[in-house]
N, C-alpha and C positions, 0 to 999 in steps of 0.2 A: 442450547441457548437461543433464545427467542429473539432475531435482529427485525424492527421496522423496516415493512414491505421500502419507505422512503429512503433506508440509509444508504446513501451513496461511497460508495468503498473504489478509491482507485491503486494500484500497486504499479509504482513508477520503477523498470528493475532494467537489467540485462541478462542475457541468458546465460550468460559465464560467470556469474554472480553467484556463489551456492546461499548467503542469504535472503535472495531476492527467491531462488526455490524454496528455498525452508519456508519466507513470507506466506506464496503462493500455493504452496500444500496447506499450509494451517489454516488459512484460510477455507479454503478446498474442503479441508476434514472436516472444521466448521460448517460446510454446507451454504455458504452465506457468496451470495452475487459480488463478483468485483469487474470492473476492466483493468485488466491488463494495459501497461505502456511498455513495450521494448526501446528503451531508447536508444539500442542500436539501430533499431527501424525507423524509428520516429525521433531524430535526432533534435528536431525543431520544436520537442515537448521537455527538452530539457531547461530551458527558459522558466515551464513551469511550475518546476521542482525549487529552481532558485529565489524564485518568487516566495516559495511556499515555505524553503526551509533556509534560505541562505546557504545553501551548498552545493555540490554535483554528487555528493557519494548518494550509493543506493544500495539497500531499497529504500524510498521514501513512501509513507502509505499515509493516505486519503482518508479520513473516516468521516463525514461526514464536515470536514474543514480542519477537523484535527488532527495535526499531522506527528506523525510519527517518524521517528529519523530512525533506519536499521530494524534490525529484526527482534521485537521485542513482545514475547509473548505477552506478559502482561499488561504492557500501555495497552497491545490491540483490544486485551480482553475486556477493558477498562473502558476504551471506545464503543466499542462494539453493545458493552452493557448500559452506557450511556447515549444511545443510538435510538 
């Protein structure tokens, strides 16, 4: 899948999360740039997620402003081809 050198991809997770892993391997497999947020590290990026989606659950993923709530192979795919 061909993603724009511009598309900005963030994966807002935890590490005790297994679909915030599932997110971040598929991603991965994709081959496709993202930053990582632990927000057990980064506690004070949780704010951003609320912003973004109206909640705290996670994963929350970033595509490009389009956010995705949970682990959903096809929105990403749909983002990602619309990227």
């Amino acid at each position: 899948m061909a993603v724009k050198k511009e598309t900005k991809i963030i994966v807002y997770g935890t590490p005790t999360c297994p679909y915030c892993i599932l997110a971040k391997q598929y991603l991965e497999g994709k081959k496709v740039k993202f930053e990582y947020v632990d927000l057990s590290v980064q506690k004070d990026r949780v704010f951003e997620i609320i912003a973004k989606s109206g909640q705290t659950g996670v994963p929350v993923i970033d595509i490009n402003s389009r956010i995705i709530i949970g682990f959903d192979r096809d929105a990403i795919d749909v983002a990602l081809a619309g990227s």
